[in-house]
C-alpha positions in Angstrom: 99.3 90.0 108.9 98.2 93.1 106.7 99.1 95.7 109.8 102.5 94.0 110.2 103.3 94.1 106.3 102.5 97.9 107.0 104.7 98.3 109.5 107.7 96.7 107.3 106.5 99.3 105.0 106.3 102.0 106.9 109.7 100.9 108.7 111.7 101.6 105.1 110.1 105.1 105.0 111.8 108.4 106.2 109.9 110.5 108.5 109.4 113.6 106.5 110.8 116.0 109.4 113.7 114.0 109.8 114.6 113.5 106.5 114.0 117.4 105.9 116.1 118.4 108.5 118.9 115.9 108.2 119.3 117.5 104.8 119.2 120.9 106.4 121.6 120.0 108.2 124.3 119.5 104.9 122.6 122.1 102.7 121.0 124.6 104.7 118.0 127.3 103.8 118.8 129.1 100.9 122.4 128.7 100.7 121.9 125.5 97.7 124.2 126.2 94.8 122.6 128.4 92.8 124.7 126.6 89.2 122.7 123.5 90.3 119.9 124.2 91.8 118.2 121.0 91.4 121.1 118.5 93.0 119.5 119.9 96.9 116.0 118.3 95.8 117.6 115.6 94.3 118.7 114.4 97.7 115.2 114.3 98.8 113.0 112.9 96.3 112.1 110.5 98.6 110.9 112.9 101.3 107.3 111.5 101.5 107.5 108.2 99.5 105.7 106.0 101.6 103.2 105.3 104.4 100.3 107.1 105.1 101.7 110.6 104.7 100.9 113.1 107.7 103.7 111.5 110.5 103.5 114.5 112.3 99.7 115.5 112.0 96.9 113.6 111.7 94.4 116.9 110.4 95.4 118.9 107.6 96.8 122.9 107.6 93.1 125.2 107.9 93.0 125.9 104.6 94.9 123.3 103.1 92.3 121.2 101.7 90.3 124.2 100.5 93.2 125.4 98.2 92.8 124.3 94.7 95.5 123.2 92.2 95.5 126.2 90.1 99.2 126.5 87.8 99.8 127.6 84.1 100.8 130.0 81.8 98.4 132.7 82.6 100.1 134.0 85.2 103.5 134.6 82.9 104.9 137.7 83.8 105.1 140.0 80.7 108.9 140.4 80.8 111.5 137.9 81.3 112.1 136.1 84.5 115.1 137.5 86.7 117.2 133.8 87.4 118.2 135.5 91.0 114.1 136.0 91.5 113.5 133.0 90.4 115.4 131.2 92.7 114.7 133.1 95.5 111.1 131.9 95.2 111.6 128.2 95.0 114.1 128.7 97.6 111.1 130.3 100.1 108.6 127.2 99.0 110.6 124.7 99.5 112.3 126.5 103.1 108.5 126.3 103.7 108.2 122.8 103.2 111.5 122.3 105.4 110.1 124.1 108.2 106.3 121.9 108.0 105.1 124.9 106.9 103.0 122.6 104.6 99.8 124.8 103.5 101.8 127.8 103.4 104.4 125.7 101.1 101.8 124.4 99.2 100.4 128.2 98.0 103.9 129.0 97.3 105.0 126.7 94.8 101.7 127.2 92.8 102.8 130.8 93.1 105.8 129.5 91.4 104.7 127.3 88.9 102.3 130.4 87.7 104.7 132.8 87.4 107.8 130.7 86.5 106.1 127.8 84.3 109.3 127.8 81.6 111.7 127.8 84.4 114.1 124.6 84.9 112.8 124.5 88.5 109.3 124.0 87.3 108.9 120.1 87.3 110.9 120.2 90.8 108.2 122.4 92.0 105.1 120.1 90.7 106.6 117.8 92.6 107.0 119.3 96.3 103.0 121.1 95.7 102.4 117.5 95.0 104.6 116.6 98.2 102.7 119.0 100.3 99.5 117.8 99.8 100.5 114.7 99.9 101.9 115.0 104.0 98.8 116.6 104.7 96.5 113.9 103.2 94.8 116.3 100.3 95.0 113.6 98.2 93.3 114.2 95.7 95.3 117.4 94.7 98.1 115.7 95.5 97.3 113.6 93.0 96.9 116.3 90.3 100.3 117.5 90.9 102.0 114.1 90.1 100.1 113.7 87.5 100.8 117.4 85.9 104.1 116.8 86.4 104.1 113.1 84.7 102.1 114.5 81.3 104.5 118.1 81.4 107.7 116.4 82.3 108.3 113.1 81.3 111.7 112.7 81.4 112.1 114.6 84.4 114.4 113.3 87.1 111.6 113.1 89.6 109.5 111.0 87.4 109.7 108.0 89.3 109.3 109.3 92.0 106.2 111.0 91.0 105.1 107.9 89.3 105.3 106.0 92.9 103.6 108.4 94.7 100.9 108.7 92.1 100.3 105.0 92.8 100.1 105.9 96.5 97.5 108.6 96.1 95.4 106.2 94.7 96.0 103.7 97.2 95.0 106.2 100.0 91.9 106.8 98.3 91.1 102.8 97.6 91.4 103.1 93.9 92.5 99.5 94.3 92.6 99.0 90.4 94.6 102.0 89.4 96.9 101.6 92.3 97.7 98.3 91.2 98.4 99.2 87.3 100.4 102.1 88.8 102.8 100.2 90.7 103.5 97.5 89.2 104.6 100.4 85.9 106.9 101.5 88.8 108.5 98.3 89.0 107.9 97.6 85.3 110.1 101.4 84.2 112.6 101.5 87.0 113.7 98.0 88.1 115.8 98.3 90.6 115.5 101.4 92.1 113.9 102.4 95.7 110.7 103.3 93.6 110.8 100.1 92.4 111.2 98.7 95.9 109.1 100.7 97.6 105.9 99.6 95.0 106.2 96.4 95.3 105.8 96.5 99.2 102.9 98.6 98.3 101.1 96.0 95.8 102.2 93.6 98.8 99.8 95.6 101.1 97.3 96.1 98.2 97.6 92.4 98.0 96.5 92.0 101.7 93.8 95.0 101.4 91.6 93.1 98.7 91.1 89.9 100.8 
């Protein structure tokens, strides 16, 4: 009963390649408008919100795992940030991430987040380092991400998402307890909503795992 409840589970998620490159597909590569840059990653929020995350590889990137969650202000260049720069390296992290370049993706947006950590893109970026650890089952680091992004960003539109997919992180690494609470504040804060949906299949399973 617990597999097929997974299975349900895993039949509402969108395999991350797919999903990648059907949006590819309607806003290619670089070319996102650059007056709103975050609408593209809008669309795919959702990327990597369920399942066990690596559909595509069951061992992570050499050197993923070794590659420690290292972001902040230290990093700020001295002068201030050129917007065209700026763009340009989101837009080569996240074409990265596109491409299941998932390690390399990984090192980029922390690149990112160090250099750029008052830029708009910021939060977006937490949230695909967090993304790319997450597909390649780091996640632990994974989980640090969400939660950076949850404590600097609140009210950030991928808050939910992040939210769910802190829950998940804990699921994968059988922190039953805070998996629970987690979820069910996902369902709690966004009724409703696919996040919302998508944790309560979750606490289903988690519901099923503690038997």
């Amino acid at each position: 009963q617990l597999d097929q409840l997974k299975q349900q589970s895993k039949d509402q998620y969108i395999d991350v390649d797919s999903r990648i490159g059907r949006l590819e597909g309607r806003a290619p590569g670089t070319a996102a408008p650059a007056a709103n840059p975050q609408a593209n990653n809008g669309q795919l929020q959702d990327i990597a919100l369920g399942g066990t995350a690596a559909a595509n590889s069951s061992q992570p990137p050499a050197g993923a795992a070794q590659t420690p969650l290292q972001t902040g202000a230290s990093q700020t260049p001295s002068a201030p940030a050129n917007p065209a720069d700026e763009k340009a390296a989101y837009d080569q992290a996240f074409a990265a991430l596109k491409d299941g370049r998932y390690a390399e993706s990984a090192r980029m947006f922390q690149g990112f987040i160090g250099q750029y950590p008052n830029s708009d893109l910021t939060p977006n970026a937490y949230y695909w380092l967090g993304e790319s650890y997450y597909v390649t089952q780091n996640y632990p680091i994974s989980l640090d991400a969400f939660n950076k992004l949850l404590a600097q960003y609140p009210n950030s539109q991928k808050a939910s998402a992040a939210l769910l997919k802190v829950g998940y992180c804990q699921y994968e690494l059988k922190q039953w307890d805070q998996a629970e609470t987690t979820l069910n504040q996902v369902v709690a804060k966004y009724p409703g909503t696919q996040e919302a949906n998508l944790a309560q299949g979750r606490l289903r399973a988690l519901k099923m795992e503690r038997r």
